[in-house]
Phi, psi and omega in degrees: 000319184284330151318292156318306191297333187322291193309323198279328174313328164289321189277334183293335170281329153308312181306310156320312162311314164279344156296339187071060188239092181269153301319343213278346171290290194314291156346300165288345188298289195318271164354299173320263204312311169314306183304322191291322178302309168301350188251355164291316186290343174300317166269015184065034214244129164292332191302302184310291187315336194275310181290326185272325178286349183280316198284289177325308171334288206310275132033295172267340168309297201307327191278296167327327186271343205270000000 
């Protein structure tokens, strides 16, 4: 279930981006990214946890500087 909701919290944030609607892409971005980061520890997959937490960094790097 946390996978799904991840995802459409992501597209929606695509969807934001494209719309330009700044900060609020970044906000679903993140959101997005916790839920996907949480279901790498769930599923224990490193692959998820390594990627989704490098893209979180970033992600709040970007929202701090904004």
């Amino acid at each position: 279930m946390i996978k799904w909701v991840a995802s459409i919290i992501q597209i929606m944030g695509y969807t934001a981006t494209a719309f330009g609607w700044t900060p609020w892409n970044i906000y679903l971005f993140v959101a997005g990214l916790i839920g996907w980061f949480a279901v790498g520890i769930m599923w224990n997959d490193r692959a998820l946890i390594l990627i989704h937490l490098v893209a979180l960094g970033a992600m709040l790097v970007g929202l701090a500087s904004s």
